[in-house]
C-alpha positions, 0 to 999 in steps of 0.5 A: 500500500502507498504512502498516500493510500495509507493516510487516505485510508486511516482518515475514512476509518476515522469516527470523527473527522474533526477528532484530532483538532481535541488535542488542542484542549490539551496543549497549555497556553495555545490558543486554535481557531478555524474562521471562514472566508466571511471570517465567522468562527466555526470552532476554537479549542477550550483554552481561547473559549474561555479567554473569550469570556465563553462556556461552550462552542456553539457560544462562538459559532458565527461570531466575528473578531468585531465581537470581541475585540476593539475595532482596530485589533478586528481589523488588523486580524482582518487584513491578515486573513484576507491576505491569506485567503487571497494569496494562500500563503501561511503566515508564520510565527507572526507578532499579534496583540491578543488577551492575556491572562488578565484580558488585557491586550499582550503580545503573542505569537500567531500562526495562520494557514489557509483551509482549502476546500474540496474542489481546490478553492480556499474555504477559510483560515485555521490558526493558533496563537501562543505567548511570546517568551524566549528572552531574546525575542523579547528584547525585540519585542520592547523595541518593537512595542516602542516604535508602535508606541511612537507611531500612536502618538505622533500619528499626524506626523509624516515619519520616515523609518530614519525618524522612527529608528532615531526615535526609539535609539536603533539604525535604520538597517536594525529597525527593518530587520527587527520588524521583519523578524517580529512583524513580517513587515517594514517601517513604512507597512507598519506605519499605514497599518496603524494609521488605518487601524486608528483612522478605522475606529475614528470613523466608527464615532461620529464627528470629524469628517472623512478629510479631517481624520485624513489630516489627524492620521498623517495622510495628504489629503482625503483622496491618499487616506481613501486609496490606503484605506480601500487596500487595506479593507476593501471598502472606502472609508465612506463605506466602512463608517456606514456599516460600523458606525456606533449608535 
């Protein structure tokens, strides 16, 4: 018998084809997931469960990361999905903001890969997150933190990676690795990332108009904040107001 033929026949004896995902209730500190390609919730193992706040499965079913998290943290877990779902490609060990201990955003280590259906297409994302810890990493983790700190607080300042690398006391060249190694991703992404994550949740409180949160977020004017916008989400600012705004 193949080697194929071995495993293909060992999974149809199976009782239950989701039987192995349970062995992620037993593994401490790691946090699973499956998201469909509308990024809806179809399962998660026990320890995210009650990170969540919930008892049981079918409390998360359909749920979205609206539902739990501030609405940049959603949308930067959305961008990332997307980007898998669009180009198949997992995403590896990857620095994200998730709930700690005390349910207070922390830093931890995500891995993603695409789900692919029957026929060939992409049908979702399955992932899991665990806390970040080796020492070493977490000498870059502080750099890091201290450059998104930075972009935070001057976020209607036009910055280049010289000025942020100045900022937090390394070199240019130390800071695109840094963000590489933890983020996968360079100076300038990250400095949009923010900036849209930021300008997303200013737009779900009425207010500013669109041009002025343009302005208060770096952008040139309304037009370059909508471009950015639209690439990063998939719907102008215009659109994304309407369907989030805050009663």
């Amino acid at each position: 018998m193949s080697r194929t033929r071995l495993q293909a026949d060992f999974f149809s004896r199976m009782s239950d084809p989701q039987a192995m995902r349970s062995m992620f209730d037993h593994l401490p500190g790691v946090f699973f997931f499956v998201k469909d390609v509308e990024g809806r919730m179809i399962t998660a193992n026990a320890a995210k469960l009650e990170r969540l706040g919930l008892k049981q499965e079918s409390e998360i079913v359909g749920k979205t990361d609206d539902d739990f998290f501030p609405p940049d943290v959603a949308l930067a877990f959305r961008q990332d999905d997307q980007e898998i779902i669009r180009t198949g490609r997992p995403v590896v060990n990857r620095l994200e903001l998730w709930l700690d201990e005390q349910r207070e955003l922390n830093w931890f280590l995500t891995t993603k890969l695409p789900i692919q259906g029957k026929v060939g297409d992409i049908i979702g994302v399955m992932g899991m997150s665990r806390r970040h810890d080796e020492p070493a990493a977490q000498h870059r983790v502080r750099e890091v933190a201290a450059a998104v700190t930075y972009l935070h607080a001057n976020m209607s300042q036009s910055l280049s990676a010289v000025d942020l690398a100045r900022a937090i006391g390394v070199s240019e060249r130390q800071l695109h690795r840094k963000l590489r190694e933890t983020l996968g991703t360079t100076p300038h992404e990250l400095m949009l990332r923010i900036r849209i994550q930021s300008a997303a949740e200013a737009l779900t409180h009425a207010g500013d108009t669109i041009a002025d949160i343009a302005l208060n977020h770096g952008f040139c004017d309304q037009s370059a904040f909508t471009q950015q916008f639209r690439k990063r989400t998939g719907m102008t600012p215009r659109q994304f107001r309407q369907r989030h705004a805050l009663v």
